[in-house]
N, C-alpha and C positions, 0 to 999 in steps of 0.2 A: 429418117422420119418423114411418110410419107402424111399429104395430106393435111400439113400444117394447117393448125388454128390459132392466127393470129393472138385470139381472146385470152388464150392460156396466160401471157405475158402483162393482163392487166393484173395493173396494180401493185407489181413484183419488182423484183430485183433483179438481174443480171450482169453477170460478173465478167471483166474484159480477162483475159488472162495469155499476158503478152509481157515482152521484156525486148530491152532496147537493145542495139547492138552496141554489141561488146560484154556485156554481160553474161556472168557464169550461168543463169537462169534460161537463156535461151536456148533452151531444148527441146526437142519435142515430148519426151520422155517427163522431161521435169513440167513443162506445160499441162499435158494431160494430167499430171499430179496435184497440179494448182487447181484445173476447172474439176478435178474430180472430189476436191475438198469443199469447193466453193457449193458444189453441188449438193455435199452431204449436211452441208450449213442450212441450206436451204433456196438456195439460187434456183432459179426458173429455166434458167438459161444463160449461154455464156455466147463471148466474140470472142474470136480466135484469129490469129493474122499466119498465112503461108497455107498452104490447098497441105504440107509435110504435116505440122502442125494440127489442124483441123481433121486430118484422119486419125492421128495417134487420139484426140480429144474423144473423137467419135467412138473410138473403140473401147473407152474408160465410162462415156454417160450417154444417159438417152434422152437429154433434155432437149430444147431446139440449141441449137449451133448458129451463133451470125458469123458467118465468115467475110473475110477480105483479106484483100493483097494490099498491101504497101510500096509503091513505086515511086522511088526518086527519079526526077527527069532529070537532064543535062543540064539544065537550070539550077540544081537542088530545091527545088518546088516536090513537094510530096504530096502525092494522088491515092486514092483509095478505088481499088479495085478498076484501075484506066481501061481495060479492054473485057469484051466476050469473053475471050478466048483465056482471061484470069477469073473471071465468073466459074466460066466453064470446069475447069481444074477445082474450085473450090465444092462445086455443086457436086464432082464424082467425089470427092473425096469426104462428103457426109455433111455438107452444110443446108439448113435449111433454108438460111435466108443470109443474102448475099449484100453486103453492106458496099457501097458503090460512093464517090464523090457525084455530088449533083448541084455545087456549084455551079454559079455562074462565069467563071472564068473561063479566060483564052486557054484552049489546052493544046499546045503543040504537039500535031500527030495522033493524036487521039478522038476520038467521037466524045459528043459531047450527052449528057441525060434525054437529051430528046431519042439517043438511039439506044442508050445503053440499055435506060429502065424498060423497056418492053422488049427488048432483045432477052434482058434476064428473065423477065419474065414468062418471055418463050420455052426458054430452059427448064421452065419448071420451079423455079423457087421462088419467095418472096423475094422482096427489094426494101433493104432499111436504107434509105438517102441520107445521106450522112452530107449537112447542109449548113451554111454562117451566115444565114441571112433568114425574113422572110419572106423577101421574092425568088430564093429559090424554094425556098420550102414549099410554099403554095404551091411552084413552078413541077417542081418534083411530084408532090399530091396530082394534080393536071395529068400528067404523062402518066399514072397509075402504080407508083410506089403504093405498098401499103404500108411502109410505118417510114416520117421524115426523123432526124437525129438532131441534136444541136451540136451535136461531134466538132463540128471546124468551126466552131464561134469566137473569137479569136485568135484563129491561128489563120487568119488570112489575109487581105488588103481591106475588107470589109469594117471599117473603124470600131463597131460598139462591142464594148466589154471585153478590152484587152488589159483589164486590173487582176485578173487571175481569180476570180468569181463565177461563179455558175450562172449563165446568162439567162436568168428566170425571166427575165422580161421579153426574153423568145420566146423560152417556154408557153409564155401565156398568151402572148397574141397566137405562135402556132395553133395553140387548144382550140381556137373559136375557129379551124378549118375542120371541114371532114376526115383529115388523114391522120389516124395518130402520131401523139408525137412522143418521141423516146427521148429523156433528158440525159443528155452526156458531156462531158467533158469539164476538169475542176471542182468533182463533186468531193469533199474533203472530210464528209460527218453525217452521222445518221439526222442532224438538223436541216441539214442541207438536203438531203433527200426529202424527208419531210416536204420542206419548202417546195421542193420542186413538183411534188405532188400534188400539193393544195394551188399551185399554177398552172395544173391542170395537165403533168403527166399519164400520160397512159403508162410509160415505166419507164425504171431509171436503172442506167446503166452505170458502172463503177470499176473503174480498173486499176490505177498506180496506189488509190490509199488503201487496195485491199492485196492487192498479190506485187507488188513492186517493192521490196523492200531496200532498194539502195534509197530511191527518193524518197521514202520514210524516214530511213537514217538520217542522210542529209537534214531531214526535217528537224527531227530532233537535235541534231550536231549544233543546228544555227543555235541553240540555246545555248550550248555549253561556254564557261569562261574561257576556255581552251581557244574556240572558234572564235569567239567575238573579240581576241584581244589577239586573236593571227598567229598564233603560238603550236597549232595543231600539227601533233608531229603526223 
């Protein structure tokens, strides 16, 4: 999709459609099947994780695509999209907009968003900065991301809003910058998007409570007397 317009994504919904490892869903096959339903629901746009993955997607819908790679370091610290050269791979393979970590952390052996976001941007595709703060966020916007994420909002060293909440009080301070901002991570209800809206979403992103069905299970399971009393064969 050449020539992306940011604008198309206000207001909307976009669907993650990803599965952990280990999991019987992670396929590329069965992926494309997920964002191609999400798409017929009504989705704007979907994220997609692996350049494998992102091409089977592409060949199923003509929405925009946010891609990213997923890299565990030697540490087990998880990076989202750490090098060009996984930008790269993701861009040939039909993404429109390349979702990158733009945190502020130490990243061993890797360039840091001062090099990354306009390197992708050289590439040719947007930049969704995927950010747990907001001095990266602003930081990200700077460098010329056009859309920041609240994607890594507690899942980092960054202390606020690690109660498993949608960290709307990002969301909202992000709003009062130039860069839009995409609300993601913990979103569990059409209330909560709502919410994340009226704090000043440009759009909201959603991926485990809508195409992830073991962690739904589980969700449901913690109700059962079976589970709460430890009994669960």
């Amino acid at each position: 999709m050449k020539n992306l317009d940011i604008a198309t994504l206000r207001g909307s919904l976009v669907v993650s459609c990803q599965a952990p490892d280990g999991s019987p869903l992670r396929d590329a096959g069965i992926i494309a099947a997920l964002a191609e339903a999400a798409v017929m629901a009504g989705a704007v746009g979907v994220r997609i994780n692996s350049a494998a993955h992102v091409a089977a997607v592409r060949d199923r819908v003509n929405v925009p695509i946010i891609g990213l790679e997923k890299v565990i370091d030697a540490g087990g610290a998880q990076w989202i999209t750490p090098t060009v050269d996984d930008a790269r791979a993701l861009i040939d393979a039909g993404a429109d907009i390349v979702a990158l970590d733009a945190t502020l952390r130490t990243r061993p052996g890797t360039s840091g968003p001062d090099v990354l976001i306009p390197a992708v941007r050289e590439l040719g595709a947007a930049v969704m900065a995927d950010i747990d703060s907001f001095a990266s966020g602003k930081n990200a916007g700077e460098l010329g991301a056009e859309i920041v994420g609240t994607t890594l909002s507690g899942y980092t060293s960054v202390p606020q809003n690690s109660d498993g909440a949608p960290d709307i009080d990002l969301i909202r301070a992000l709003a009062e910058l130039p860069t839009p901002v995409i609300a993601e991570g913990r979103i569990k209800s059409p209330d909560e998007v709502a919410e994340a809206f009226e704090a000043g979403a440009f759009a909201v992103v959603v991926g485990t409570s809508i195409t992830e069905p073991m962690a739904l299970t589980r969700r449901f399971l913690a109700a059962t007397p079976a589970l709460t009393k430890g009994s669960l064969a």
